[in-house]
C-alpha positions in Angstrom: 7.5 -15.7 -59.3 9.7 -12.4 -59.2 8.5 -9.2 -57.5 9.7 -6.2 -57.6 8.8 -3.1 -55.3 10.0 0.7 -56.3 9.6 4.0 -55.4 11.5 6.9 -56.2 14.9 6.6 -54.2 14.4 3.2 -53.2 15.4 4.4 -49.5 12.3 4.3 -47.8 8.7 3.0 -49.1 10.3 0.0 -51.4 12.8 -1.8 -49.4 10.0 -1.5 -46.6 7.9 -3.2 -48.9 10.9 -5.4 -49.7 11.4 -6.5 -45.9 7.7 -6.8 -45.0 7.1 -9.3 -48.3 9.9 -11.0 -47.4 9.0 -12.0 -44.4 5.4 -12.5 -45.7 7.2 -15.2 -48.1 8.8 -16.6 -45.2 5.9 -17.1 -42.9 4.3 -18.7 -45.9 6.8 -20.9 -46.4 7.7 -19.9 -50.1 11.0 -19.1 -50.0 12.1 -20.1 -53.4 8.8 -19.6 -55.2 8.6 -16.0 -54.7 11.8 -13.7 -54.9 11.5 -10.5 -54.0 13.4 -7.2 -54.6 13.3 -3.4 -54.6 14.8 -0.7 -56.7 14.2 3.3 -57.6 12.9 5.0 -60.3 16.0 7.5 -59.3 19.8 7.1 -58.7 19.9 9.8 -56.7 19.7 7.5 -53.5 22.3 4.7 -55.4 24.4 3.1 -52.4 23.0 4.2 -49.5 20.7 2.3 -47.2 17.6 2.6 -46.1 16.4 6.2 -44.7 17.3 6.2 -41.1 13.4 6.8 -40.3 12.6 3.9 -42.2 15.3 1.4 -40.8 13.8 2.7 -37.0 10.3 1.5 -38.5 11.3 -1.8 -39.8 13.7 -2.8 -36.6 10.6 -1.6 -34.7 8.2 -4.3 -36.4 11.2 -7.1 -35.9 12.5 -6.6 -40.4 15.8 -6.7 -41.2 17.6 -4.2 -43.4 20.4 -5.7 -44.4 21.0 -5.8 -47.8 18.8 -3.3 -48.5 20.9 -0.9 -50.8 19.4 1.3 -52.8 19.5 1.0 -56.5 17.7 2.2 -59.6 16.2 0.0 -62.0 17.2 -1.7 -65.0 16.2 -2.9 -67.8 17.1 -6.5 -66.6 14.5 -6.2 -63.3 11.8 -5.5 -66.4 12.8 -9.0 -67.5 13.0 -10.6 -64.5 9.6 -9.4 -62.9 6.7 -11.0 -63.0 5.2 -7.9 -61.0 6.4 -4.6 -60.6 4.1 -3.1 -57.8 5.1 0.5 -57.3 4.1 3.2 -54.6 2.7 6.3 -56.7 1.3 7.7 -59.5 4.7 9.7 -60.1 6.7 6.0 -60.2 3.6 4.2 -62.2 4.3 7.0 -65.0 8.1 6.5 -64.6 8.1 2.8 -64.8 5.9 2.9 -67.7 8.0 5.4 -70.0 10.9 3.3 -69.5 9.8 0.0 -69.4 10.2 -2.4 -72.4 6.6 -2.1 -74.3 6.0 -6.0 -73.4 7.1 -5.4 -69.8 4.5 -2.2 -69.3 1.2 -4.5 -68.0 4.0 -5.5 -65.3 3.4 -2.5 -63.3 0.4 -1.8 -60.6 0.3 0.3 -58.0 0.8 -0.9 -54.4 -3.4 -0.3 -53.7 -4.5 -2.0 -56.7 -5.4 -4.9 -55.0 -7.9 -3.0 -52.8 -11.4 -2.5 -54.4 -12.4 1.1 -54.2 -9.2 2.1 -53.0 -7.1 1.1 -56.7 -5.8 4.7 -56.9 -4.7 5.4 -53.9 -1.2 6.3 -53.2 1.5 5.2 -50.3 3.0 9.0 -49.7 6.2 9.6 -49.7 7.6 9.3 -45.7 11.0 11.2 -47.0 8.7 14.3 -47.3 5.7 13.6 -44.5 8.2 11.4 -42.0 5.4 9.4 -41.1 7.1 6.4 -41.5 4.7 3.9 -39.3 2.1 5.5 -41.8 3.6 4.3 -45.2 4.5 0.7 -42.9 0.3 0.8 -42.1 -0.4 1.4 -45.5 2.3 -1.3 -46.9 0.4 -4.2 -44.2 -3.2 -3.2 -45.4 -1.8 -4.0 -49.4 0.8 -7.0 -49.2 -1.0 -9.6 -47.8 -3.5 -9.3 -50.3 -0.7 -9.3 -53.5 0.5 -12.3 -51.7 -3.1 -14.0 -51.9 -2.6 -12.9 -55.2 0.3 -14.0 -55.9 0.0 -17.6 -54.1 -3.2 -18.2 -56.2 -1.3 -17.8 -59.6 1.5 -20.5 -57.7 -1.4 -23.2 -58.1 
């Protein structure tokens, strides 16, 4: 199982979300049956690593960031994810104009999992710098998508 987090410059909320799964995958001993990724719905960000607010969160919560470079996405993470969770309304739009018309029902917001709470958004810590917020936000959603996840592994 492939999955794929993005936001818009792929500094910040995604390879958080990126870290924090992988580490979920990890502890749940599924290392090889759930790969795990990040990429932007921007370029604008292409290179650099994560957003030095965001790094300071992660490092504070024991994640790694290495090898988290941001990237946008292509038309070959469409293909290779099974799920494309994404931050905002703003991506969910983005994702969906580009994405392969057999690849759009691939996409879900990050809250989706959460009755009542499907529309919700994961602001954008570049602009609010409440980084610990979006890492909050990021804890309440994974674990859920990976009960989600796990299930479909069965």
């Amino acid at each position: 199982m492939n999955v794929l987090f993005v936001c818009l410059g792929n500094i910040c909320r995604s390879p958080m979300a990126e870290a924090m799964f992988k580490q979920m995958v990890d502890d749940a001993g599924l290392n090889g049956k759930i790969n795990v990724d990040s990429a932007g719905t921007s370029n604008e960000e292409e290179g650099n690593g994560p957003h030095p607010g965001a790094a300071k969160t992660m490092h504070a919560h024991g994640l790694s960031t290495d090898g988290l470079i941001s990237r946008p996405i292509t038309r070959q993470d469409f293909e290779w994810a099974d799920y494309i969770i994404c931050m905002d309304n703003m991506n969910k739009y983005n994702l969906q104009r580009i994405a392969p018309a057999q690849d759009r029902d691939k996409v879900h917001l990050a809250y989706e999992v959460i009755p009542g709470k499907e529309d919700q958004e994961i602001p954008d810590p570049w602009y609010t710098h409440r980084f610990e917020d979006t890492y909050n936000s990021l804890n309440e959603t994974l674990p859920l998508w990976l009960d989600k996840i796990t299930k479909e592994l069965s």
